[in-house]
C-alpha positions as CSV (number, residue, x, y, z in Angstrom):
1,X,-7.2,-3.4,12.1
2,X,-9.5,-0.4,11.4
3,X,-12.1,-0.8,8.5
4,X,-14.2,2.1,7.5
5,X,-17.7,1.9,4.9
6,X,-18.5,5.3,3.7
7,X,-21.2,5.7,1.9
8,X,-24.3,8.5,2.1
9,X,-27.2,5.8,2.0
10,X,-27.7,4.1,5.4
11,X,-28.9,0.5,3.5
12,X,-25.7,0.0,1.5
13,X,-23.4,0.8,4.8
14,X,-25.9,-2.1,6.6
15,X,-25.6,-4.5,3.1
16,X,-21.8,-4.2,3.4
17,X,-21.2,-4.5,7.1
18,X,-23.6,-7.4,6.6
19,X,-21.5,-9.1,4.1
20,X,-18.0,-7.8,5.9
21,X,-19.1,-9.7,9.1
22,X,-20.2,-13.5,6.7
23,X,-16.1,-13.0,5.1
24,X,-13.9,-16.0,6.4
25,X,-11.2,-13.7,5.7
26,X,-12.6,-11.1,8.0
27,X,-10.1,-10.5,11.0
28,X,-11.0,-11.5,14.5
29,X,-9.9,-7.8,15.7
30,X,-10.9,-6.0,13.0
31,X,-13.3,-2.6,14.2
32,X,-15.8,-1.7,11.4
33,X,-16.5,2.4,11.6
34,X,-19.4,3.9,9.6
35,X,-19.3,7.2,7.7
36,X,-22.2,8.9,6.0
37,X,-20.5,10.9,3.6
38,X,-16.3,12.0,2.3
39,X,-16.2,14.8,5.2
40,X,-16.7,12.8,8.2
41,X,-14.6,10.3,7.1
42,X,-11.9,12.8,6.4
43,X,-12.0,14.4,10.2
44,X,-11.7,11.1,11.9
45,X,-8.8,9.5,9.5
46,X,-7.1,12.6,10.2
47,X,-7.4,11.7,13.9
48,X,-7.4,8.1,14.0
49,X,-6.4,6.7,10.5
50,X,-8.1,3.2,9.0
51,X,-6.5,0.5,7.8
52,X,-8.6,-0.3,5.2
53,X,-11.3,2.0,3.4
54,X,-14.3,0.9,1.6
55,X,-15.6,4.1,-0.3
56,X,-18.5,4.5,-2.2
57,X,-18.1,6.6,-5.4
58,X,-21.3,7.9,-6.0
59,X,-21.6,10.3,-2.9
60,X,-23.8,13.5,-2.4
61,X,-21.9,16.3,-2.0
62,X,-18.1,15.7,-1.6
63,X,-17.2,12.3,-3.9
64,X,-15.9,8.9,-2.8
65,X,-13.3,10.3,-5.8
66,X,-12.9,13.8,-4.1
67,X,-13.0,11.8,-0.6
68,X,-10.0,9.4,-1.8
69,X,-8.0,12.0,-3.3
70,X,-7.7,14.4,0.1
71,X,-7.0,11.0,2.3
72,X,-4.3,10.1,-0.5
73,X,-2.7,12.6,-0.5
74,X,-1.9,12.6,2.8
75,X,-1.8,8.9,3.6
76,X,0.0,7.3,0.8
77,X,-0.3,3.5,3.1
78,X,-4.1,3.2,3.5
79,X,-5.8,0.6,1.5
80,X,-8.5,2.0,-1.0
81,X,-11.5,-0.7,-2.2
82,X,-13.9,1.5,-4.0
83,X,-17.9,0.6,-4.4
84,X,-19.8,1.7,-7.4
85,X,-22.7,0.9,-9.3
86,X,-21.2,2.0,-12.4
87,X,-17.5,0.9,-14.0
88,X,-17.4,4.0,-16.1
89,X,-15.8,6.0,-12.4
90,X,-13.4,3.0,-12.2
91,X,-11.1,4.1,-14.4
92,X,-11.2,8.0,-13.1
93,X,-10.1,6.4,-9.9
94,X,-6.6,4.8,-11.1
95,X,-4.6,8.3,-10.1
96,X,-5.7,7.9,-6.3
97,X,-4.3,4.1,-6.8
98,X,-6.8,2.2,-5.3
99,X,-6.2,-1.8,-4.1
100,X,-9.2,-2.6,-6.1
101,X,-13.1,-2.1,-6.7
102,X,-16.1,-3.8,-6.1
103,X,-19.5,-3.4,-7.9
104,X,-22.7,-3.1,-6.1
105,X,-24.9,-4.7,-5.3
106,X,-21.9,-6.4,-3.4
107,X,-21.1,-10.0,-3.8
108,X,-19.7,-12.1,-1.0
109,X,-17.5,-13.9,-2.5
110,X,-16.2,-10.9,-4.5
111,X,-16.0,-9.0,-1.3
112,X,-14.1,-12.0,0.3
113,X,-11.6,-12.6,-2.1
114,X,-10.5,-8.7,-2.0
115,X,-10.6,-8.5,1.7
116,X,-8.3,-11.7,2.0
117,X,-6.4,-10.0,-0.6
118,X,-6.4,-6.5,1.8
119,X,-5.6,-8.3,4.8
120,X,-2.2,-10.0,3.4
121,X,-1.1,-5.9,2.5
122,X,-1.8,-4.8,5.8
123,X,0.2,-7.6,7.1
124,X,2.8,-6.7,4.7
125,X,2.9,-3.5,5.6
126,X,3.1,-3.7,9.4
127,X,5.9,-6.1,9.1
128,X,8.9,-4.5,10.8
129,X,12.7,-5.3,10.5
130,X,15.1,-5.3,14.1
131,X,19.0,-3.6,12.9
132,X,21.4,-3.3,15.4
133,X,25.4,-1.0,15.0
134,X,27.6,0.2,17.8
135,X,25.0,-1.0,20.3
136,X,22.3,0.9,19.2
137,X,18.8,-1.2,18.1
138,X,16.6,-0.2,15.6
139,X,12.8,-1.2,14.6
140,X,12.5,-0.1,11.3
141,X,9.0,-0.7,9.4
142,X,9.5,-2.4,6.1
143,X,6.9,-0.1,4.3
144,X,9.0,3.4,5.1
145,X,12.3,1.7,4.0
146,X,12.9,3.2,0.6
147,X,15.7,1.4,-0.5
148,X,19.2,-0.4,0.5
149,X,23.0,0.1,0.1
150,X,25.5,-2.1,0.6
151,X,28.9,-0.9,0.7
152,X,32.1,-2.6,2.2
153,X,29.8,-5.2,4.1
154,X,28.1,-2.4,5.9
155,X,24.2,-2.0,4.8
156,X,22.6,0.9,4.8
157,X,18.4,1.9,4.9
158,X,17.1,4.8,4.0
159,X,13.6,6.2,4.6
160,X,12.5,9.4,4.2
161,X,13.9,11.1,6.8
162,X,16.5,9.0,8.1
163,X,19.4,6.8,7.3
164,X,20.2,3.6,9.6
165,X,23.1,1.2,9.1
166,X,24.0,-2.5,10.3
167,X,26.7,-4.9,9.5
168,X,25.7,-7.7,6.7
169,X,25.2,-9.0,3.2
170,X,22.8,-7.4,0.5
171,X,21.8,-11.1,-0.3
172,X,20.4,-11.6,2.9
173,X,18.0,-9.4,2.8
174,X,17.7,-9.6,-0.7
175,X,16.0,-13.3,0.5
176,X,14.1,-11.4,3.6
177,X,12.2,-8.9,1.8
178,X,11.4,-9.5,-1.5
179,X,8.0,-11.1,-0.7
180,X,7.3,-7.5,0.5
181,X,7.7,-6.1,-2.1
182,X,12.1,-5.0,-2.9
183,X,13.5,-5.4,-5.7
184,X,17.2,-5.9,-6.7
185,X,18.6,-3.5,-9.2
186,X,22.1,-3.8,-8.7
187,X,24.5,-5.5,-6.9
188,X,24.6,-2.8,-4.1
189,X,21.2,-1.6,-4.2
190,X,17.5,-3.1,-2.8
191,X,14.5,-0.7,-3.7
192,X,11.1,-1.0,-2.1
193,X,8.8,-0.5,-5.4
194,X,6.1,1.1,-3.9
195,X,8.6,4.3,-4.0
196,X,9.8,3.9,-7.8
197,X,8.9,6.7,-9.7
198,X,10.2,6.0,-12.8
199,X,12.9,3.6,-14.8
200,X,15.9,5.3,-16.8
201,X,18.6,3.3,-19.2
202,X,20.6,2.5,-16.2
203,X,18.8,4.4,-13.1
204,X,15.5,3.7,-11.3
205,X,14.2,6.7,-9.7
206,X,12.4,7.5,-6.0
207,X,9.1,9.3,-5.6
208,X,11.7,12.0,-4.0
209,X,13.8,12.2,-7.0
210,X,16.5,9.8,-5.7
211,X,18.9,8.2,-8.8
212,X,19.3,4.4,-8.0
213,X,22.3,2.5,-10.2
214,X,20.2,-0.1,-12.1
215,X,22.5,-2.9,-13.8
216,X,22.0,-2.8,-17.8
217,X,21.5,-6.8,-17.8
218,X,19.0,-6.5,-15.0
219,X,17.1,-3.9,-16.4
220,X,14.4,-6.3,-18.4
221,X,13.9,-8.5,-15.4
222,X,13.1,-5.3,-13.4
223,X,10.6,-4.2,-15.5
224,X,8.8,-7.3,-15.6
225,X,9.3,-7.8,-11.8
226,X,7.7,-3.9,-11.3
227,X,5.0,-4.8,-14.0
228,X,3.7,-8.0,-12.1
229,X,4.0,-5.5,-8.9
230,X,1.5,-2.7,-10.2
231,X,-0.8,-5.3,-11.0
232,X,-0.7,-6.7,-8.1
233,X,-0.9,-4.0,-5.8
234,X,-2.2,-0.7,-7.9
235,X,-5.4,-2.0,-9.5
């Protein structure tokens, strides 16, 4: 796991790393990497992308806002934890969905608790799924799987640029993945809600503007189920 601290004053990079290294929840192979500012940090993510980025707001020059929204927009997976000394940029920072924020000067336990909480959605996100058809294995990750489609006892999983397809029942996976994060919205369809984009009165739509069948007496539970799923991942 690859943690980065950016931030333009050399004591509050030392203050955090500091408190990073006292967390219980603090991974044993975790790397720490130091930035002084949005561009550096930039240059190397491009390279060598972090797992998990603490980002000051308040920078000189290019902002932990600015910073945030250039690596977003590229790199919709990394985890965002941004460190202020003043709420009022909180909410300017909800469009570049960060996991959460923490206020300086930083408190351990405050830092522990979201760590602990960043940790578990790395996890999630690196957990992977083995298919196999006609002979032919595949290791898909469960964080590019967009949604499922069961048809005729053949399952199929698309991502964004690909479509693979197995032999089995919706139901089963249905069991397997919704702790990361799927939803079911119809009998035949499985949707990974970090790609919704929007609900209709019987269709849930992708971030690429893919129509899902929703079922009309499922629709309240979905929104409640997505709901509970922004606020626990997009805040």
């Amino acid at each position: 796991m690859r943690i980065a601290i950016c931030d333009d004053e050399q004591i509050h990079r030392d203050n955090l790393k500091t408190v990073l290294a006292e967390c219980t929840s603090m991974q044993e192979d975790a790397e720490i990497f130091e930035y002084p500012g949005g561009k550096s940090l930039i240059e190397e993510h491009r390279k060598n992308p972090h797992d998990i980025l603490f980002l000051d707001i308040e920078m000189e020059g290019m902002t932990g806002l600015e910073t945030g929204h250039e690596i977003r927009s590229k790199d919709r997976n990394v985890i965002i934890i941004y460190v202020t000394s003043h709420e009022k940029y909180v909410f300017k920072s909800f469009r570049i969905e960060p996991f959460d924020y923490i206020l300086k000067p930083v408190d351990i336990e405050k830092v522990n608790d979201v760590l602990r909480r960043a940790t578990a959605k790395y996890r999630e996100q690196h957990h992977s799924i083995v298919i196999t058809f006609k002979e032919q294995t595949y290791t898909l990750k469960v964080r590019d799987i967009i949604y499922l489609e069961s048809n005729l006892r053949h399952i199929k999983f698309y991502t964004d640029n690909n479509m693979y397809m197995c032999l089995g029942k919706l139901d089963e996976y249905d069991k397997r993945l919704s702790q990361y994060g799927f939803l079911r919205c119809h009998q035949s369809f499985l949707i990974n809600m970090g790609f919704i984009k929007s609900f209709n009165r019987d269709t849930v739509t992708t971030v690429n503007n893919v129509e899902i069948s929703m079922s009309t007496r499922k629709k309240q539970d979905c929104l409640n189920a997505f709901n509970d799923y922004i606020t626990r991942h997009m805040v």
